[in-house]
C-alpha positions as CSV (number, residue, x, y, z in Angstrom):
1,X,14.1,-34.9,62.1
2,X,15.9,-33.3,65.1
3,X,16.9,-29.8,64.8
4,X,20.7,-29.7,63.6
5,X,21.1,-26.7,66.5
6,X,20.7,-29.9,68.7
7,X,22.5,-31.9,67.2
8,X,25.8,-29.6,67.1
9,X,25.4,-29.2,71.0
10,X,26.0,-33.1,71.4
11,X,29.4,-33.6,72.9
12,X,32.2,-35.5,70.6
13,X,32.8,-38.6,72.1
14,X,28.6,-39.0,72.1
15,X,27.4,-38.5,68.1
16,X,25.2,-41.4,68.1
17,X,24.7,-42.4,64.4
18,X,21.0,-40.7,64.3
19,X,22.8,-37.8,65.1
20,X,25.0,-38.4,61.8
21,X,22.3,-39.2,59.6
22,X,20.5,-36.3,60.5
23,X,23.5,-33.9,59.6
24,X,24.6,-36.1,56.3
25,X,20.9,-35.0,55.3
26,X,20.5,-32.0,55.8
27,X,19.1,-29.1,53.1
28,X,18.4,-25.5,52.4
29,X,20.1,-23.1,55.4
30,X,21.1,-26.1,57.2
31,X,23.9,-26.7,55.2
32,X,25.5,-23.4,55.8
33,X,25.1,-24.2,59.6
34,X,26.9,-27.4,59.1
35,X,29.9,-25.9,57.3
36,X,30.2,-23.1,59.4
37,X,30.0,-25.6,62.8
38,X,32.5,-28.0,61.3
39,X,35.1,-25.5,60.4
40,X,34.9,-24.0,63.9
41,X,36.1,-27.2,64.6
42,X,39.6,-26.7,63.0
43,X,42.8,-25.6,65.3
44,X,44.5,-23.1,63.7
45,X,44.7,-21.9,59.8
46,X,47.1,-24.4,58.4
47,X,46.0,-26.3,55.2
48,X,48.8,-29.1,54.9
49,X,50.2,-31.4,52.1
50,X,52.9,-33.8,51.7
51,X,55.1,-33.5,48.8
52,X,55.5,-37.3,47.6
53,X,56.8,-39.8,45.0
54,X,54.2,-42.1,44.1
55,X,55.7,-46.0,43.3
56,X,53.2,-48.3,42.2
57,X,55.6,-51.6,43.1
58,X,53.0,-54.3,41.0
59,X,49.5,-53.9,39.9
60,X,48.1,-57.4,40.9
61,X,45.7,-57.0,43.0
62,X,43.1,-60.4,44.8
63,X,40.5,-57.9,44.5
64,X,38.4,-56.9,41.0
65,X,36.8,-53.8,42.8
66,X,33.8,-52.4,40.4
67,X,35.3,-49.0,40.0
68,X,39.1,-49.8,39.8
69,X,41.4,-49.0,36.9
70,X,44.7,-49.7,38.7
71,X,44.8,-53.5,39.1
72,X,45.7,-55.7,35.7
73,X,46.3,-59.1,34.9
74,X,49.2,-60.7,35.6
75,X,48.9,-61.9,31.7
76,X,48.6,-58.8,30.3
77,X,52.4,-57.4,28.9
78,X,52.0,-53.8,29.7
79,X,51.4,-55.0,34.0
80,X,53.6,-53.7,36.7
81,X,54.0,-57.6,37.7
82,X,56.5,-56.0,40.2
83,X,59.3,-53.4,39.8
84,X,63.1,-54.1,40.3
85,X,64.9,-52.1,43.7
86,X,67.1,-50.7,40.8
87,X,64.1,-48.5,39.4
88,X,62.5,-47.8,42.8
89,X,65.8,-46.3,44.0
90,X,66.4,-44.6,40.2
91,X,62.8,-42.4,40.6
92,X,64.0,-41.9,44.4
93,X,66.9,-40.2,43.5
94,X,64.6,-38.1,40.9
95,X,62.5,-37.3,43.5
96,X,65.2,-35.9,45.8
97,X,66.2,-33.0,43.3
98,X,62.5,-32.1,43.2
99,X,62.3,-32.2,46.9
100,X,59.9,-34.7,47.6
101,X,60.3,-36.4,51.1
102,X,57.6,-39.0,50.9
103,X,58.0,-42.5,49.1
104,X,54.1,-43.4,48.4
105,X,54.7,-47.4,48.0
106,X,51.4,-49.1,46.7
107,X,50.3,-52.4,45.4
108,X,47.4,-54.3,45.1
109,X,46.7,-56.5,47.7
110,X,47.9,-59.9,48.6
111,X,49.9,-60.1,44.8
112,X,52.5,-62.8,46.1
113,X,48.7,-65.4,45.5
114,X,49.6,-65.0,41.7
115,X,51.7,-67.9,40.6
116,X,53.4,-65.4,37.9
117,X,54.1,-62.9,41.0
118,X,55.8,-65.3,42.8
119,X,58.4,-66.4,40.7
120,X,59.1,-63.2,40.0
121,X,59.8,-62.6,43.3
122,X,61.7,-65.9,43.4
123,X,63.7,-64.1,40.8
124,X,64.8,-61.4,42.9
125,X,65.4,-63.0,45.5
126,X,62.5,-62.9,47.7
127,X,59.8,-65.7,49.1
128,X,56.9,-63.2,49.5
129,X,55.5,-59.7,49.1
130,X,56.8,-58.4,52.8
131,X,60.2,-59.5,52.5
132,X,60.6,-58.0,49.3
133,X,58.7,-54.5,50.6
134,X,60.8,-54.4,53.9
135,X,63.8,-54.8,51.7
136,X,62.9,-51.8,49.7
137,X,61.9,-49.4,52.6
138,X,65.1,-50.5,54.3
139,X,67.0,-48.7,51.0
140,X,64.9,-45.7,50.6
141,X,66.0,-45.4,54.5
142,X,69.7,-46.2,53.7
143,X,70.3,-44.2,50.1
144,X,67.2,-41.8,50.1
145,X,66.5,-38.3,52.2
146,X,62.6,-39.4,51.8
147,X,60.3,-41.5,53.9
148,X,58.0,-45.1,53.2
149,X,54.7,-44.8,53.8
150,X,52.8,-48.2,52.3
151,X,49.5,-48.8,51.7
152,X,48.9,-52.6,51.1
153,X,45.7,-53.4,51.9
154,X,45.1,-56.3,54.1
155,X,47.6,-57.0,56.2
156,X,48.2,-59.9,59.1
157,X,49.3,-58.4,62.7
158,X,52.7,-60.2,62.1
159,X,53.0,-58.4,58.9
160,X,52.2,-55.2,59.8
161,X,54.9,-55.3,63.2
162,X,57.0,-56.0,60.8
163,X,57.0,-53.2,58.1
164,X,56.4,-50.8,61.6
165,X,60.1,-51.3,61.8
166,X,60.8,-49.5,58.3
167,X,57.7,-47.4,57.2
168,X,57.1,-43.7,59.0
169,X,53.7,-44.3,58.6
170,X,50.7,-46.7,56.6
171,X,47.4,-46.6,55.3
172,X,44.7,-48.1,53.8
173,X,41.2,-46.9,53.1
174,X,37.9,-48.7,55.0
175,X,36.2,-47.3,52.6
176,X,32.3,-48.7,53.8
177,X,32.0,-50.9,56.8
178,X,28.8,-52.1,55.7
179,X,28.6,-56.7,54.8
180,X,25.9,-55.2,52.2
181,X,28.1,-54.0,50.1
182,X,30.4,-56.8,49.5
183,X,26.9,-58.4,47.6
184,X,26.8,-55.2,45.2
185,X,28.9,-54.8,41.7
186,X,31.2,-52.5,44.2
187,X,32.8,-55.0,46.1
188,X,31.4,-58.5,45.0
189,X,34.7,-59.6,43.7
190,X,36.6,-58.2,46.1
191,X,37.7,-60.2,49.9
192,X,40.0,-58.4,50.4
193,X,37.2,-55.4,50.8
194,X,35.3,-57.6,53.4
195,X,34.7,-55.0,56.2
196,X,35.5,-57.0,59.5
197,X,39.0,-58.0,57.4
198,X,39.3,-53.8,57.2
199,X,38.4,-53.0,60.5
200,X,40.7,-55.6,62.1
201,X,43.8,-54.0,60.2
202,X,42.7,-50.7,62.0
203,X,42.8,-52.7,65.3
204,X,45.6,-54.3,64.7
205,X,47.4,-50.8,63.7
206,X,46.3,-49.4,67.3
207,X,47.6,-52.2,68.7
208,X,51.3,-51.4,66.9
209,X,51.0,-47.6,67.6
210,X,51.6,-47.6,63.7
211,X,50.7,-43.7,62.5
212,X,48.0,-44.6,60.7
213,X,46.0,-43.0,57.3
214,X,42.1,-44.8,56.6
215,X,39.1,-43.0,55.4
216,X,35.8,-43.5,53.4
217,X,35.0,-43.9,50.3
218,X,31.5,-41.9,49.0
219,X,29.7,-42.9,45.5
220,X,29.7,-46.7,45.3
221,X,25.8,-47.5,46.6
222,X,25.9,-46.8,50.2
223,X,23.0,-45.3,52.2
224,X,23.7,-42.4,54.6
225,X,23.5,-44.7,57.5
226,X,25.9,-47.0,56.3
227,X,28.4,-43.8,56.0
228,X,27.4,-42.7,59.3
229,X,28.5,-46.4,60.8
230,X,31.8,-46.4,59.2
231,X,32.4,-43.3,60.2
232,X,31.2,-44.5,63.9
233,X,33.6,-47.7,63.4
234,X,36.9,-45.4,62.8
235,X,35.8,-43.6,65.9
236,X,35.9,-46.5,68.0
237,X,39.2,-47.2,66.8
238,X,40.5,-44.4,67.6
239,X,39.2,-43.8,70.9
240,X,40.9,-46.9,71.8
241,X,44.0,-46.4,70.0
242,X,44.5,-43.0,69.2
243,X,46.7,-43.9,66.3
244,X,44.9,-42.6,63.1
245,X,46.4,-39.4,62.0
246,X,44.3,-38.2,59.2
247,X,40.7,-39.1,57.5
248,X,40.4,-39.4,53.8
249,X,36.6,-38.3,52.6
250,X,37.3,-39.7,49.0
251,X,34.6,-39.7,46.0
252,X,33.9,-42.2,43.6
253,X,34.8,-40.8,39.8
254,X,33.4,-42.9,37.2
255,X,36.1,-44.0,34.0
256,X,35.2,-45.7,31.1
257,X,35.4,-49.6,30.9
258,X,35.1,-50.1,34.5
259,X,32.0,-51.8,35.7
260,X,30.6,-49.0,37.4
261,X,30.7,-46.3,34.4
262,X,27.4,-45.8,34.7
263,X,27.0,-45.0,38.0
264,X,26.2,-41.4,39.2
265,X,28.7,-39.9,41.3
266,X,28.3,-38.3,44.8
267,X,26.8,-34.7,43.9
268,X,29.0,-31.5,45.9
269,X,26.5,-31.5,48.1
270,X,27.4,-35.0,49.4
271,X,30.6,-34.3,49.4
272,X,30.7,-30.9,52.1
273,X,27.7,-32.8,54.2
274,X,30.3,-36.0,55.0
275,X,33.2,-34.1,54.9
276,X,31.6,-31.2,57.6
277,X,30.3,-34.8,59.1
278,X,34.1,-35.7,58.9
279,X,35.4,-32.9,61.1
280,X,32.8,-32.9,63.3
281,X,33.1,-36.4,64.5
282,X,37.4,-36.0,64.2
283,X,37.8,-32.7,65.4
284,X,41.8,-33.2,66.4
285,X,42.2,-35.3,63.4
286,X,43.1,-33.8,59.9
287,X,40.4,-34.4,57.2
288,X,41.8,-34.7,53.6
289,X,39.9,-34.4,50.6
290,X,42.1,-35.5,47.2
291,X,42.4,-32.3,45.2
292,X,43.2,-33.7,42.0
293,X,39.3,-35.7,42.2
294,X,37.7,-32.4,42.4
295,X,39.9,-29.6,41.0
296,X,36.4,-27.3,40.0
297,X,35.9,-27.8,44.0
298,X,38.7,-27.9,46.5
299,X,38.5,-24.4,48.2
300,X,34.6,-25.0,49.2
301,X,36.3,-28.9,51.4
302,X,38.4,-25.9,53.3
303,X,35.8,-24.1,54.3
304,X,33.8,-27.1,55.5
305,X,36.9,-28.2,58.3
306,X,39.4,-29.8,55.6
307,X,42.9,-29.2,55.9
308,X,45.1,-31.6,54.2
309,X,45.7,-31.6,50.6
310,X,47.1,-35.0,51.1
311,X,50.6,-36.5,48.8
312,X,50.8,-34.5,46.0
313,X,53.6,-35.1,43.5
314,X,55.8,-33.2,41.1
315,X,57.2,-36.3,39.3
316,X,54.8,-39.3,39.4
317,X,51.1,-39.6,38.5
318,X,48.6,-40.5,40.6
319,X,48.6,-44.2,39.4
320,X,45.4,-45.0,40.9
321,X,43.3,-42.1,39.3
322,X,45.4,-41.7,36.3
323,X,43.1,-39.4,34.4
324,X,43.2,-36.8,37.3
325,X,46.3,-34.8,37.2
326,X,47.6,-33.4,40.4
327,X,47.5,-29.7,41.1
328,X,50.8,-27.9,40.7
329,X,52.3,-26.7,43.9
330,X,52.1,-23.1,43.2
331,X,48.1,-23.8,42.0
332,X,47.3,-25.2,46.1
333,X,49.3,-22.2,47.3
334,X,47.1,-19.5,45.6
335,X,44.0,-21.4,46.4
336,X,44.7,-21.9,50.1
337,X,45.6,-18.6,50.3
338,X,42.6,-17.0,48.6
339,X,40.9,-18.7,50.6
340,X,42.1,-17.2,54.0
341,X,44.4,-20.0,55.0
342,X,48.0,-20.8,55.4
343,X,50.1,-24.0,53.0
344,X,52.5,-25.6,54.9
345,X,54.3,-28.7,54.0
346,X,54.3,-31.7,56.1
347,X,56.0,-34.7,56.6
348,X,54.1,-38.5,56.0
349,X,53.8,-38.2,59.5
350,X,52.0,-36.2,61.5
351,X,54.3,-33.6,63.9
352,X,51.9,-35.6,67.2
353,X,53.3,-38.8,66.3
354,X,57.2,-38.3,66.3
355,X,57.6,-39.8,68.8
356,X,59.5,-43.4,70.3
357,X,55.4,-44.7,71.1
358,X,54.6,-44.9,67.3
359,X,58.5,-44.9,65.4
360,X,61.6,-47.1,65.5
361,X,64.3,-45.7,66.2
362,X,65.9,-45.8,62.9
363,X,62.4,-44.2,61.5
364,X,62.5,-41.9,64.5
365,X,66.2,-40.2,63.9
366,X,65.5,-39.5,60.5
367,X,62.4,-38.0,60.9
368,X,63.4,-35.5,63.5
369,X,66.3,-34.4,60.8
370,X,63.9,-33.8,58.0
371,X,61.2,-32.3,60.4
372,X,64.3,-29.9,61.5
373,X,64.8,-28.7,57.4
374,X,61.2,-28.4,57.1
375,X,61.1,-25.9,60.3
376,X,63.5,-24.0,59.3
C-alpha cells in the first residue's frame, strides 16, 4: 500500500482511483492524517444549510429500490398519487411565516408510466409529469418568497431545459456508478438506478449550466473501488462542466420491512474515510453530510472537510427518511459553533452560481433579492 503522505502530495485534478482506494482504506494514525488533510482543504469556517419546505408531490416511483420506504403503490389508499397546486401553495404559504426559502419538490421517478397517475393528471389538467411540475414551480415563483429546487430522478435533456427555466437549482443522487450493482437486492428492480442513465443526467445538466446537487450513496454492497469510481465519474463531470455545486456523502440506514433490513450499515469509520475522500477530490465544492441520518455523529463530518448541513426544515418531515427527525435550528447552531465554526444560511443555490450562465432571468431576479435579505 502506498504511503498516504504520498498520496496527499498528488495534485487534484490527478487522484487516480488507486490513490482513492488507498485513502478509503486506511487505519490506525492514518485516519487522523486523512481528516486533518481533508479539512485543510476547506475555504474559510462557514458550515452552511438551507432552510427548506420539503413537498413530496406523488410517491410512485418505476423503481422498487431495496432500501426505500418512500415509494408506494398506486393501489394503496394512504399514496401521495399526486398532490393538488392548491395544497402545494397552502404549505408554501406555511412555510413563508417560518422563513423557509427553499421549495424541496420530490417524486419518484418517471410516475406519469402508472396508468392511475395519469388520469390523475388528466384530471388536473395536465398530459404528463413535467407539465404539471413546471406549472407548479411557475406558482411558487409567482405567489411564494421561496425557490424550486427538484429532484426527479431521470430526466431526458429536453426535460431538464425545460424545468431550467423555473427551478433555481436540481438534483439527484448517483448514488454508485458501478453495472454490478444493478444485479444486487439494491438496485435489481430499479432502471431508473442504471448508472450510464445517471451519469448521462449529470452530463446533460453540464451541458444546461443547471446548478446542480448529486452525491453517493455508502451501505448498499459496494466495494471501495466501486466508491472510488463514482467518485472519479462526478469528477469528470465536473471538470468538464463545472456545474455541480455540492456533494452528498449519504449512508444507508436500515428500516424495518424493507428488503435490505438486514444489512449492516456503513460503520463511522466509513463514513469520515469517504467523506475526508470527498473533500479531497472536491476541494471548491461543498460536501454535505445529512444530519438528521447521523445525529450521535455530525460534528466529527466537520472536522473531516464537511460543511453543508444541507435543507433542513421547520415544518415538513423528511419524507424520504421519515423515522429521522431533522435537527432543530438552534441544535446545528450550538454544534457548529462548539465545534469552532461559523452557521450561515444559504440559498438552494450556491452564491458562485447567481449568475445569467446557470439562471433564467426570472430565476435570476429573484434570487438576487432574497440573496440581498439574507446579506443583510
Amino acid at each position: 500500500m502506498t504511503n498516504i503522505e504520498d498520496t496527499f502530495r498528488v495534485e487534484d485534478e490527478k487522484y487516480s482511483k488507486e490513490d482513492l482506494v488507498n485513502l478509503l482504506n486506511c487505519k490506525n494514525n492514518d485516519v487522523n492524517k486523512l481528516m486533518s488533510f481533508a479539512n485543510s482543504k476547506r475555504e474559510n469556517n462557514i458550515i452552511t444549510y438551507s432552510k427548506n419546505v420539503f413537498i413530496p408531490l406523488t410517491e410512485i416511483c418505476r423503481n422498487s429500490c431495496g432500501y426505500c420506504t418512500f415509494k408506494k403503490e398506486a393501489t394503496d389508499s394512504n399514496a401521495i398519487l399526486l398532490k393538488k397546486k392548491d395544497e402545494v401553495i397552502e404549505t408554501l404559504k406555511i412555510a413563508e411565516k417560518y422563513g423557509c426559502k427553499e421549495a424541496l419538490l420530490t417524486f419518484g421517478e418517471q410516475a406519469d408510466e402508472n396508468t392511475i397517475v395519469k388520469k390523475e393528471l388528466e384530471k388536473q389538467g395536465f398530459s404528463n409529469m413535467i407539465e404539471y411540475l413546471y406549472d407548479i414551480c411557475e406558482d411558487i415563483l409567482d405567489k411564494t418568497n421561496l425557490l424550486p429546487h427538484s429532484n426527479c430522478g431521470v430526466l431526458s435533456y429536453k426535460d431538464l431545459k425545460i424545468l431550467k427555466d423555473v427551478n433555481a437549482s436540481m438534483g439527484m443522487m448517483l448514488e454508485n456508478s458501478s453495472p454490478r450493482l444493478m444485479k444486487t437486492v439494491a438496485h435489481e428492480n430499479s432502471p431508473g438506478k442504471d448508472p450510464k442513465l445517471r451519469l448521462n443526467v449529470l452530463k446533460n445538466t453540464g451541458k444546461l449550466k443547471i446548478p446542480y446537487t448529486t452525491g453517493i450513496l455508502i451501505g448498499i454492497g459496494e466495494k471501495k473501488e466501486e466508491i472510488a469510481k463514482s467518485l472519479l465519474d462526478i469528477k469528470k463531470c465536473q471538470n468538464k462542466h463545472g456545474n455541480i455545486q455540492e456533494i452528498i456523502i449519504q449512508n444507508f440506514k436500515t428500516k424495518p420491512g424493507i428488503l435490505m433490513e438486514n444489512f449492516r450499515e456503513p460503520s463511522l469509520l466509513d463514513m469520515i474515510r469517504t467523506v475526508s475522500v470527498a473533500k479531497i477530490l472536491f476541494p471548491n465544492l461543498s460536501i454535505q453530510v445529512p444530519p438528521n441520518l447521523n445525529q450521535e455523529t455530525n460534528q466529527i463530518f466537520l472536522f473531516c472537510g464537511a460543511d453543508d448541513w444541507g435543507g433542513v426544515s421547520p415544518l415538513t418531515k423528511d419524507y424520504v427518511n421519515p423515522e429521522a427527525k431533522w435537527p432543530a435550528i438552534e441544535d446545528l447552531e450550538y454544534l457548529t459553533r462548539e465545534s469552532g465554526f461559523e452557521l450561515q444560511e444559504r440559498l438552494a443555490i450556491y452564491n458562485k452560481y447567481i449568475k445569467k450562465d446557470f439562471l433564467s432571468e426570472r430565476i435570476l431576479n429573484k434570487v438576487l433579492n432574497l440573496k440581498n435579505s439574507l446579506d443583510k
